[in-house]
C-alpha positions as CSV (number, residue, x, y, z in Angstrom):
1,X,25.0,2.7,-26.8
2,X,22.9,5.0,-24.6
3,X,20.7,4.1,-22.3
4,X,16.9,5.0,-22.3
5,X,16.5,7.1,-19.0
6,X,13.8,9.1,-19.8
7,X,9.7,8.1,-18.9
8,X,8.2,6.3,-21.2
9,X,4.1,6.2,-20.3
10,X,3.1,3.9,-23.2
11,X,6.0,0.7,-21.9
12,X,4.7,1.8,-17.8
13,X,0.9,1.3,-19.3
14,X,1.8,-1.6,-21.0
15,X,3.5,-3.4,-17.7
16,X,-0.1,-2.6,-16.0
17,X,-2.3,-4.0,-18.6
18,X,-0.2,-7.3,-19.0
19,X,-0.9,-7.3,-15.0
20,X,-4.5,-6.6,-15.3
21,X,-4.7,-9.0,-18.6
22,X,-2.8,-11.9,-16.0
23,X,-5.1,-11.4,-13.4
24,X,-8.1,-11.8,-15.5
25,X,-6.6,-15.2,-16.6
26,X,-5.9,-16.6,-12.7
27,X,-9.5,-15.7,-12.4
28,X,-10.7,-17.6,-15.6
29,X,-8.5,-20.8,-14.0
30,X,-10.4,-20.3,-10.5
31,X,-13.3,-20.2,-12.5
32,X,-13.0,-22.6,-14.3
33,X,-11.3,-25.1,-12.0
34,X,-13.6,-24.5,-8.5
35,X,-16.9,-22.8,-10.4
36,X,-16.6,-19.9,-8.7
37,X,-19.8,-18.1,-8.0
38,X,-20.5,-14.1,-8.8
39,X,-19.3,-12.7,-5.0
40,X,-16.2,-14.0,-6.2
41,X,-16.0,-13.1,-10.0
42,X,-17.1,-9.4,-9.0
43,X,-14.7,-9.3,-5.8
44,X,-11.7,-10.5,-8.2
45,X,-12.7,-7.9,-11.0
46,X,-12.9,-5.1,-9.0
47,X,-9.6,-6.0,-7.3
48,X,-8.2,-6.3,-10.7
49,X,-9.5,-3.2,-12.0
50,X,-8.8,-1.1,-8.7
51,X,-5.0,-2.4,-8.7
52,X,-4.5,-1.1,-12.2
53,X,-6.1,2.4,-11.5
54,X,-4.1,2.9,-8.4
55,X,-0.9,1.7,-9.9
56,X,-1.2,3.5,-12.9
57,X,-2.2,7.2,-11.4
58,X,1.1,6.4,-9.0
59,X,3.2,5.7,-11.8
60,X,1.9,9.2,-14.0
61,X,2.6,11.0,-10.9
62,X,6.2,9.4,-9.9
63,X,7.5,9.1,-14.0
64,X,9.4,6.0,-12.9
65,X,12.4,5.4,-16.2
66,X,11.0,1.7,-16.1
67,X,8.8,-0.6,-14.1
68,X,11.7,-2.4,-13.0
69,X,12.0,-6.1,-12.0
70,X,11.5,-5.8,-8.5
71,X,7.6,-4.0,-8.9
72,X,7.0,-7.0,-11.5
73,X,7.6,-9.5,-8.7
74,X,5.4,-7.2,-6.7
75,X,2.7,-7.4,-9.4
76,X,3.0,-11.3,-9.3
77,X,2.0,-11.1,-5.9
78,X,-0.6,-8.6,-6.4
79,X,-2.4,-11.0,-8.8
80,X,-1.8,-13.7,-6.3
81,X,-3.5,-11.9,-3.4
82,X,-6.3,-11.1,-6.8
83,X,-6.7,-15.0,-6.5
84,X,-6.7,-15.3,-2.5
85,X,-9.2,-12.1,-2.4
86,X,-11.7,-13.8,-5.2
87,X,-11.8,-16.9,-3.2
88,X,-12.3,-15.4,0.3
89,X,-15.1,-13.5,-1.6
90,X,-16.6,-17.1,-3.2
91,X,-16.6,-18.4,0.5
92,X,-19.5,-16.6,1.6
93,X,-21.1,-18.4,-0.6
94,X,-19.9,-21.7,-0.8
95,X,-16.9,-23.8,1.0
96,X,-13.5,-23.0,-0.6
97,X,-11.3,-25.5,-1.7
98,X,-9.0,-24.6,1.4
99,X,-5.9,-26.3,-0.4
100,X,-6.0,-23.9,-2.9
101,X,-6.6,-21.3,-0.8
102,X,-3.1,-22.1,1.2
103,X,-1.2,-22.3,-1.9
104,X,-2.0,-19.5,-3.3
105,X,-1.4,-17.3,0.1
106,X,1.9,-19.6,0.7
107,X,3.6,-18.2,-2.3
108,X,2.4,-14.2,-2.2
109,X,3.6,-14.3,1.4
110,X,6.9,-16.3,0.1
111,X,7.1,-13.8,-2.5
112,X,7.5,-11.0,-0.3
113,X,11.0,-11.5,0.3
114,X,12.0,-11.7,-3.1
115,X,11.0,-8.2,-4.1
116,X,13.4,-6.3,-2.0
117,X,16.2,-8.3,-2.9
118,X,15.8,-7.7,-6.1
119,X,15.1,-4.2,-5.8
120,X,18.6,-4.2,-3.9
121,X,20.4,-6.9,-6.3
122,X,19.5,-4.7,-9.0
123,X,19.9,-0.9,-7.8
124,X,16.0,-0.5,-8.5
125,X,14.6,0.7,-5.3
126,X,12.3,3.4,-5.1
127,X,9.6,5.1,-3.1
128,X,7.1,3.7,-5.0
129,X,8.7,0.1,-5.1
130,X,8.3,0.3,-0.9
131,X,4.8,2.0,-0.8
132,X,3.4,-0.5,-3.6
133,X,5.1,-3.8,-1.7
134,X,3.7,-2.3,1.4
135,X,-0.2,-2.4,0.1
136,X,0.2,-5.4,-1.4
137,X,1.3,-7.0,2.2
138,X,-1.4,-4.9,4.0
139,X,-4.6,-6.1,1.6
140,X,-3.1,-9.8,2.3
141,X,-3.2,-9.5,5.8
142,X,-6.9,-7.7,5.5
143,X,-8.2,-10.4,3.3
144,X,-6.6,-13.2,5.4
145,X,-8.4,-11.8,8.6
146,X,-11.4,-11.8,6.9
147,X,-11.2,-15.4,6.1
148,X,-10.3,-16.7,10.1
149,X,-12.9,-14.4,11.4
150,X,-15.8,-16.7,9.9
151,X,-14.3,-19.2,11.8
152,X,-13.1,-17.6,15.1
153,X,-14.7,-14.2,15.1
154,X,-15.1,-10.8,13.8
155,X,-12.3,-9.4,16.9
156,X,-9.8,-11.3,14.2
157,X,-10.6,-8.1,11.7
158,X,-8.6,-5.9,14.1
159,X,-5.2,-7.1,12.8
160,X,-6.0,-6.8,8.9
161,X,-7.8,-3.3,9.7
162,X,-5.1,-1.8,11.8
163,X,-2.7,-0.6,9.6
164,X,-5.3,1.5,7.8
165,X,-7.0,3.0,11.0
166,X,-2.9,3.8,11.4
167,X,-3.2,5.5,7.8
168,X,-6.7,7.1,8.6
169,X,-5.5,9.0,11.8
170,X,-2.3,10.5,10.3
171,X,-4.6,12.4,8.4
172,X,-5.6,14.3,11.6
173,X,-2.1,14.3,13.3
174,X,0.5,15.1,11.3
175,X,3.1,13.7,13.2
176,X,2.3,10.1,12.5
177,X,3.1,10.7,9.2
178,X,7.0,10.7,10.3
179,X,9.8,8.4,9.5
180,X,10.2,5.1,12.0
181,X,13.4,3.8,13.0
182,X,14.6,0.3,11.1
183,X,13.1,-2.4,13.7
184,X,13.5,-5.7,12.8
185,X,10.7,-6.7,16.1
186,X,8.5,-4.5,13.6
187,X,9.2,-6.1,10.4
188,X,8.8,-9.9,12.7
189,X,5.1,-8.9,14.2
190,X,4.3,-7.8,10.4
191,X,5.6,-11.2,8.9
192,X,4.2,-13.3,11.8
193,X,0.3,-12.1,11.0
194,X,0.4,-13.4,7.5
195,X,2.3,-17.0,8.7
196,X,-0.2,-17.1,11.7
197,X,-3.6,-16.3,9.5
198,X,-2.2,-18.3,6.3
199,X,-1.7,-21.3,9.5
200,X,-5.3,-20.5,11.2
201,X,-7.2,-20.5,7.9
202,X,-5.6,-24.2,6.9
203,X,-7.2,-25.6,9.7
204,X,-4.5,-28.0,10.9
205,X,-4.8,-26.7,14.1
206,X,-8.1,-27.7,16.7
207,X,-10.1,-24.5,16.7
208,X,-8.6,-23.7,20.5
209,X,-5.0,-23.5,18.9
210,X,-5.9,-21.1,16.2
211,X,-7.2,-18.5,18.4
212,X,-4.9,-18.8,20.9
213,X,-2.3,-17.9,17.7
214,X,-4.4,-15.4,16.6
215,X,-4.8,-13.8,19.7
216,X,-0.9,-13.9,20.3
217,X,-0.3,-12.6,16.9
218,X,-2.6,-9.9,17.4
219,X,-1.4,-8.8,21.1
220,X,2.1,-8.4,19.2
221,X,0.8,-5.8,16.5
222,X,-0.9,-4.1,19.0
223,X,2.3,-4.1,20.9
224,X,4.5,-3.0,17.3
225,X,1.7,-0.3,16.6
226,X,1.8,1.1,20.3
227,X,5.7,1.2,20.7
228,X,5.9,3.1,16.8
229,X,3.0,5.7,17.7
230,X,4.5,6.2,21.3
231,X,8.2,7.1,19.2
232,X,6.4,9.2,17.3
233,X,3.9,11.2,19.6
234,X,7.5,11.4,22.1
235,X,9.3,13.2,19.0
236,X,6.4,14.9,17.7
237,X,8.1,18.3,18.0
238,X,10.4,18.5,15.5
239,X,7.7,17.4,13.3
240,X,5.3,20.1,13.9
241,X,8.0,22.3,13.5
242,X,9.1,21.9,10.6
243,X,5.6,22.2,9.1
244,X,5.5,25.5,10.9
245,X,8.5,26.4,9.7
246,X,7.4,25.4,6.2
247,X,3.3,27.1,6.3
248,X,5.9,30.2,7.6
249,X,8.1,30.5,5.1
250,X,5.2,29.3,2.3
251,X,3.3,32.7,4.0
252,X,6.2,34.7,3.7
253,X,7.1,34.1,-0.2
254,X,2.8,35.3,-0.6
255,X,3.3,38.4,1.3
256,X,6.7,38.9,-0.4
257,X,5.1,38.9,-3.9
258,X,2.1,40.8,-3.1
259,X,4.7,43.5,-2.0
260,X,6.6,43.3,-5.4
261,X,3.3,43.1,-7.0
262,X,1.8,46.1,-5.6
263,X,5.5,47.6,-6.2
264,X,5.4,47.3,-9.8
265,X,1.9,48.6,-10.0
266,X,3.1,51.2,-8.2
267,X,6.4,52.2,-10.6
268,X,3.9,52.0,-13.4
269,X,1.1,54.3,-11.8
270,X,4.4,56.9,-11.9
271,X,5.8,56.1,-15.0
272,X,1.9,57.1,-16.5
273,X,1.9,60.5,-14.3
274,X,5.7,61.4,-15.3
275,X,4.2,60.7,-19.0
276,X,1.3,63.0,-18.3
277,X,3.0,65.6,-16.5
278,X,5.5,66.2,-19.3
């Protein structure tokens, strides 16, 4: 029997709406369970609603065969950080119930293991597998710094804004935009912010000991961020280069075809006077 390898959008749309649908009902739970005010209902509903815009315009423009078992995991842990997000939100406004908080956080950061392997186990790993995983991870770590900052300080924000000031600049230098290296210090400073916010915001610690943490946790991304962009401002070059190289060769095929353009205009023009001549 032959396999199905072609994109299907309607099955893709379906995987997002079941999402959106199961992050609506972890919402009505919270709801119903702590009373959650409207910061939090909106913040959860706009999560919910941004994550299945976003995920659906990337799967029209990728055409994925399937969703594949390693983005539902992903999902899961979308609609998990959906939970954490909503309740951080609902904290402005009144205390969260900080045990549910934890939980919650425990598992989307336990989660985030699993994907990959499963991605790997399965031969389903894509570009939009990684780049989904990775936003998932990053809005965590945004959210969680949000939370310990009420307690110890907006300089806490740094960490969860960091990687998107990262993001913002390689709009203006290219060259950040580059491949990194496999570093497994990098992928242990990334994993160490969620463990050390996800600690900070439990409050078993005195208030000292958290920002102590906090402060080493941060002093190590700083640390991963500056030894990445320092790789990739020393091997720059080849970088700009290429994109040269490819504006180049981009201006070349123009100028090209305006030549054979104005070629065939010109063949014609002396087909018409042969035609009137004779």
């Amino acid at each position: 029997m032959a396999l199905n390898n072609t994109y299907d959008a309607r099955l893709l749309a379906q995987e997002t709406t079941v999402g959106a649908g199961l992050q609506l009902l972890v919402l009505a739970l919270l709801g119903t369970a702590i009373g959650m005010g409207p910061a939090g209902w909106l913040t959860g509903l706009a999560f919910a609603l941004a994550t299945w815009a976003v995920l659906t315009r990337a799967l029209r423009r990728s055409r994925p065969r399937s969703f594949g078992p390693a983005n539902r995991v992903t999902l899961g842990r979308a609609i998990l950080v959906g939970g954490v997000t909503a309740l951080v939100a609902d904290s402005f406004e009144s205390s969260p119930p900080v045990s549910l908080l934890v939980g919650l956080t425990a598992v989307a950061l336990i989660l985030d293991g699993v994907d990959g392997k499963v991605a790997r186990h399965t031969g389903t790993s894509t570009a939009l597998g990684a780049r989904f995983d990775m936003e998932v991870d990053a809005f965590l770590i945004l959210v969680l710094s949000v939370y310990v900052s009420m307690s110890l300080g907006p300089w806490v924000l740094l960490i969860g804004t960091m990687r998107y000031a990262f993001v913002a600049a390689a709009r203006v230098l290219p060259w950040l935009n580059a491949a990194l290296p496999h570093s497994m210090a990098r992928k242990t400073v990334a994993a160490l912010q969620g463990i050390v916010l996800l600690v900070a915001g439990a409050g078993i610690m005195p208030l000292e000991g958290n920002a102590a943490a906090v402060l080493l946790a941060l002093a190590s991304l700083i640390w991963s961020f500056g030894r990445d962009i320092t790789w990739l401002y020393r091997h720059r070059h080849p970088v700009e280069e290429r994109a040269q190289t490819q504006e180049r060769a981009q201006e070349t095929e123009r100028v090209l075809e305006q030549e054979r353009v104005l070629e065939q205009e010109q063949q014609v023009r002396d087909g018409v006077r042969e035609l009137v001549e004779a």
